[in-house]
C-alpha positions in Angstrom: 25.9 -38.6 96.6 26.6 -41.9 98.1 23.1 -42.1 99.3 21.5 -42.2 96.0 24.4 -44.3 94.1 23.4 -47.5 92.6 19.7 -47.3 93.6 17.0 -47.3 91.0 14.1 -44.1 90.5 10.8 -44.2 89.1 11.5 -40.5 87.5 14.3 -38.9 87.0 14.2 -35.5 85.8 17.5 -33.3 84.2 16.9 -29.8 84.6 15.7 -27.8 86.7 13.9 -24.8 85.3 10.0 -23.8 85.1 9.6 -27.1 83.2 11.4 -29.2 85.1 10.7 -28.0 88.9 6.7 -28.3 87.4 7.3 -32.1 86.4 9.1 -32.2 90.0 5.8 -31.3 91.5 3.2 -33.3 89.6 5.4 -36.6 89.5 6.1 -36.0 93.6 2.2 -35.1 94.1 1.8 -38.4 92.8 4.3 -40.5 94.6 6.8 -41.2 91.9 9.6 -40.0 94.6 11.3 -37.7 91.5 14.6 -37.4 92.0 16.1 -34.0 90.2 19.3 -33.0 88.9 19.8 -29.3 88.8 22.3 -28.9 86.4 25.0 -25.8 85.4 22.5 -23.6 85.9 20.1 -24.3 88.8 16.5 -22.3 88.2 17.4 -22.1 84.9 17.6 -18.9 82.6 15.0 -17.2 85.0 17.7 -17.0 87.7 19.7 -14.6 85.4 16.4 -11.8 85.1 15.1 -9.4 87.1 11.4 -8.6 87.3 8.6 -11.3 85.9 5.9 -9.7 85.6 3.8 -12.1 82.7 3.6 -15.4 85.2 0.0 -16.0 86.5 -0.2 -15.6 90.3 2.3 -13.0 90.8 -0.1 -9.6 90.5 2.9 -7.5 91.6 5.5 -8.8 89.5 8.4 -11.4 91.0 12.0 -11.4 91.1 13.2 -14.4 88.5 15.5 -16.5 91.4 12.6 -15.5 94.0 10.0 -17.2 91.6 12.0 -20.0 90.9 12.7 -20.4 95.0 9.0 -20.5 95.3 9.0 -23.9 92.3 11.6 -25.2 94.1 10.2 -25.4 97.4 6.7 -26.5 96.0 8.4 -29.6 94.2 10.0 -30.2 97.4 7.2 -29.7 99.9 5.8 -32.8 98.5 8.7 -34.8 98.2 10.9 -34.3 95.3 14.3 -34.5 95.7 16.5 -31.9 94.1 20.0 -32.0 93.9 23.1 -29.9 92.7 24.4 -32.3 90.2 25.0 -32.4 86.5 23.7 -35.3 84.2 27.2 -36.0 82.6 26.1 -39.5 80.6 23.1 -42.0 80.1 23.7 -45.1 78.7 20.4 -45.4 76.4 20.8 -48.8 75.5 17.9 -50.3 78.2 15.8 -49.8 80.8 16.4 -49.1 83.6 18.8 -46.7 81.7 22.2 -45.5 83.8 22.9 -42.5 84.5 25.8 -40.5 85.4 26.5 -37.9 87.7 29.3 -35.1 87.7 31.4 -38.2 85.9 31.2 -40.2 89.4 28.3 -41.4 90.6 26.2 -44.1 88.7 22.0 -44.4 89.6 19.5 -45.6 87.3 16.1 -44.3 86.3 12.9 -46.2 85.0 11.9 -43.1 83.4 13.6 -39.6 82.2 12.2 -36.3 82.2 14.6 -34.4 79.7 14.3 -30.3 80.9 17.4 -28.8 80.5 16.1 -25.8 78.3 18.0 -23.9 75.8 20.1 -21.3 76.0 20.1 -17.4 74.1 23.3 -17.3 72.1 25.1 -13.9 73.5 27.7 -11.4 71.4 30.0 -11.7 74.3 30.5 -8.4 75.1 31.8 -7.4 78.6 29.3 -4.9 79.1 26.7 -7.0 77.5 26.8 -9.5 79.9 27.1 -6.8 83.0 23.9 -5.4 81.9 21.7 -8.5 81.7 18.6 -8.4 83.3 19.8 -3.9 83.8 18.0 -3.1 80.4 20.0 -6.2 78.3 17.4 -9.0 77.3 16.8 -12.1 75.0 13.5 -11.9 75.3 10.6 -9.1 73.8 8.0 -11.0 74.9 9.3 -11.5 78.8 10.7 -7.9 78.4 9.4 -5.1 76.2 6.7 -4.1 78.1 9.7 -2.5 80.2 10.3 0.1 77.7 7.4 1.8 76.5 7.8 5.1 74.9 11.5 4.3 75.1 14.2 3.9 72.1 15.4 0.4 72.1 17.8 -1.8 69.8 17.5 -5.1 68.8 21.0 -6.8 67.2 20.4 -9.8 65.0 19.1 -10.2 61.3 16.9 -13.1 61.0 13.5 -14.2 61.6 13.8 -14.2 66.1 15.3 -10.2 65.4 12.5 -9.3 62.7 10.2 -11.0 65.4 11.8 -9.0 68.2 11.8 -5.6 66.8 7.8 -6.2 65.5 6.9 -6.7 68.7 9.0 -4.0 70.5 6.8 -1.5 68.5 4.1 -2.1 70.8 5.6 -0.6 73.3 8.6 1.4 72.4 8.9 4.6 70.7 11.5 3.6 68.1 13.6 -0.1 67.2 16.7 0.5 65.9 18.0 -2.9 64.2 21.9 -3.7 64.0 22.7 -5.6 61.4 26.3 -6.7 60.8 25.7 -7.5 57.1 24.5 -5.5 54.4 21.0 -7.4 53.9 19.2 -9.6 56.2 19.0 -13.5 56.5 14.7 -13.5 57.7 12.1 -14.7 55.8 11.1 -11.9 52.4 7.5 -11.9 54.7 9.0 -11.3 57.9 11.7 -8.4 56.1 8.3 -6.9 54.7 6.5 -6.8 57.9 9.6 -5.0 59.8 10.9 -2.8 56.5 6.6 -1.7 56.3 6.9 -0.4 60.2 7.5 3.1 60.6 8.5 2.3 64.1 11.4 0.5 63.0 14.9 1.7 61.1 18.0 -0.5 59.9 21.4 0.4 60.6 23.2 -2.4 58.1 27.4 -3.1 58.5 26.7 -2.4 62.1 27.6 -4.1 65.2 27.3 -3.3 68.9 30.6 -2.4 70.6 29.3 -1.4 74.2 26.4 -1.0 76.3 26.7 1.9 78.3 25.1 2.4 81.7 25.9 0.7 85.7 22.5 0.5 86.8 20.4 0.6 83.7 21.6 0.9 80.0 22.2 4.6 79.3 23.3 4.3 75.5 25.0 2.2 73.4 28.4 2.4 71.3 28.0 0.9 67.9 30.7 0.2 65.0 30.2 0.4 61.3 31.8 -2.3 59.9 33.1 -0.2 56.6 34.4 2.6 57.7 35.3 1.3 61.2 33.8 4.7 62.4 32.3 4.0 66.3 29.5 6.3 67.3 27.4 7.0 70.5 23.5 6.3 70.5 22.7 8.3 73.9 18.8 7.7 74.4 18.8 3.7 74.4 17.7 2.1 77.0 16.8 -1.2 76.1 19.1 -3.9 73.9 17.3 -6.7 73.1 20.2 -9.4 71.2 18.2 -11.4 68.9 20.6 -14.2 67.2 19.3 -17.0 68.3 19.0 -19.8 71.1 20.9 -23.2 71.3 18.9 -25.8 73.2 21.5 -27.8 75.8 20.4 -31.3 74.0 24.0 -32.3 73.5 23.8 -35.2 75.8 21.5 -36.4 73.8 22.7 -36.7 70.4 22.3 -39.0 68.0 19.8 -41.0 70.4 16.8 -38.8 70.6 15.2 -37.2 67.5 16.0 -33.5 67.1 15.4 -30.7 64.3 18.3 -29.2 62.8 19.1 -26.7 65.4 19.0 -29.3 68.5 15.5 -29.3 69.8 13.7 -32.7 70.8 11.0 -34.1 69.0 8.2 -35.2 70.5 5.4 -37.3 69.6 2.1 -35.6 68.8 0.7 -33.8 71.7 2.4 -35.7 74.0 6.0 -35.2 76.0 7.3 -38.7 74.5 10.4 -39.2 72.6 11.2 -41.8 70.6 13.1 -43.6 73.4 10.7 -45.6 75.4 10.5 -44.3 79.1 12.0 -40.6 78.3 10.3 -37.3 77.9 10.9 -33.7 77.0 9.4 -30.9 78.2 10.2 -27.0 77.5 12.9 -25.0 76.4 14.3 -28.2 75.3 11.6 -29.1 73.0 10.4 -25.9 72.0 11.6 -23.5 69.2 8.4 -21.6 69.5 6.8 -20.1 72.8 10.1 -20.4 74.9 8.4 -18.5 78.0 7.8 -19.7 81.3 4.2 -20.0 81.5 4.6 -22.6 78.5 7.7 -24.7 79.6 5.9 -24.7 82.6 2.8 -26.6 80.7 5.0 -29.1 79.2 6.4 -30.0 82.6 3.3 -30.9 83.8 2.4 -32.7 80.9 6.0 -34.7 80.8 5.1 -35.8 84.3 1.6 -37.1 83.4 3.3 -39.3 80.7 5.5 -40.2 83.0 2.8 -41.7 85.3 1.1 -42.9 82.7 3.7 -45.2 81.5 5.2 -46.6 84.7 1.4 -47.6 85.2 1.4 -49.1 82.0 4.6 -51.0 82.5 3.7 -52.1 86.3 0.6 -53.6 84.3 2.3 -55.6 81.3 5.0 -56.9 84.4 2.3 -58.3 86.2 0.7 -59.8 83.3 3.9 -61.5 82.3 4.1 -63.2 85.5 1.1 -64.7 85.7 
């Protein structure tokens, strides 16, 4: 990256998901020159799922990496620059801030556009993770629709799996929820709602073992925790693991504001932080929505406030030299 060492950008943005590829394309549509930094995970969590079929403008449904092909190429059809690279450190102590890149090279940025999303906490299970995106999801509300009049599973016992199974009962024909403990950690108004659904049963001092199935789940194999008897739940096909999410904020700890769990705060309606010059946008900043279409919004927003404050500081440094 010798090209881009030592030189100073308008807008750089870390991450490069829905939220960040959309910040890409409003800051490049107006001539910030964004420079982006794609991180582990280039696309984001999208590039690990299949079929999207809840993104406006895609009637037939899209292949996750297609769609996020298709941001890409939009951000860089007007000008932004995106790059395989991973944010390793920022020095926050003034503007321009420094950054670093894959601990090497050193650029610095006017303004940051934080996107690096969040990521679902997994069981680690071999077959789990050989199934993702095969009938294996984090996500009910990206996913469920999948399985209607189907018998699905949803591991977890807190508020996202009470969530989760809730709204899998729109569409399938019975939730199962595994729960490794003996009573569950949600909310008493979220254990109501799920306990109150006939839709849904409990299977308590359980946990998953295996997912069964090459090209789609065919089953599942499931442990009970005091008796250490395994048994075989054959019509499965769909295992949704609800235990949370962890939003990749770690670079910025103990500078930026965040809520317990990790996730940015953010001024109001607005993309700012409370670092002067840096924004977050998606996944990174929200606990709630966590779907494309959304992250997507707060891109564009996190660009807008982007250009709205280098206008603001072009102004107050021509002022000061008169």
């Amino acid at each position: 990256m010798e090209d881009i060492a030592g030189k100073t950008f308008d807008v750089v943005i870390v991450g490069s998901g829905p939220a960040g590829l959309t910040a890409a394309l409003y800051a490049a549509r107006a001539d910030l020159n964004p420079l982006v930094f794609e991180g582990p995970e280039p696309g984001g969590q999208l590039m690990q799922t299949t079929d999207v079929e809840n993104y406006p403008g895609y009637p037939e449904g899209v292949l996750g990496p297609k769609m996020m092909q298709d941001f890409r190429e939009q951000a860089q059809r007007f000008g932004a620059d995106c790059r395989y690279g991973m944010v390793s450190d920022i020095d926050f102590s003034e503007r321009p801030y420094r950054l670093e890149v894959d601990e090497e090279t050193e650029l610095f940025a006017q303004s940051i556009i934080v996107s690096t999303g969040a990521s679902a906490k997994w069981l680690g299970l071999e077959s789990e993770q050989q199934m993702r995106g095969k009938g294996v999801s984090a996500c009910a509300t990206c996913d469920g629709a999948f399985f209607r009049d189907e018998h699905v599973i949803v591991v977890g016992g807190g508020d996202t799996a009470m969530e989760e199974a809730t709204f899998l009962t729109k569409f399938a024909s019975k939730v199962t929820v595994l729960h490794r403990r003996k009573e569950l950690r949600a909310s008493k108004a979220m254990q109501t709602r799920a306990f109150n659904d006939e839709k849904i049963e409990f299977m308590w001092d359980t946990e998953l073992q295996e997912v069964l199935g090459e090209e789609a789940v065919d089953g599942v194999k499931v442990v009970n925790n005091e008796t250490d008897d395994v048994s075989t739940l054959k019509d499965v096909k769909g295992v949704f693991v609800a235990i949370g999410h962890k939003p990749n904020t770690d670079l910025f700890k103990g500078v930026l504001t965040m809520d317990d769990v990790g996730y940015i705060q953010t001024k109001g309606q607005s993309t700012e932080t409370d670092l002067e010059g840096i924004f977050a946008c998606g996944d990174a900043m929200d606990p709630v929505y966590r779907q494309a279409v959304t992250a997507a919004g707060t891109g564009c927003r996190a660009a807008l406030d982007a250009e709205r404050f280098l206008a603001e500081q072009e102004v107050q440094e021509k002022v000061a030299a008169e």
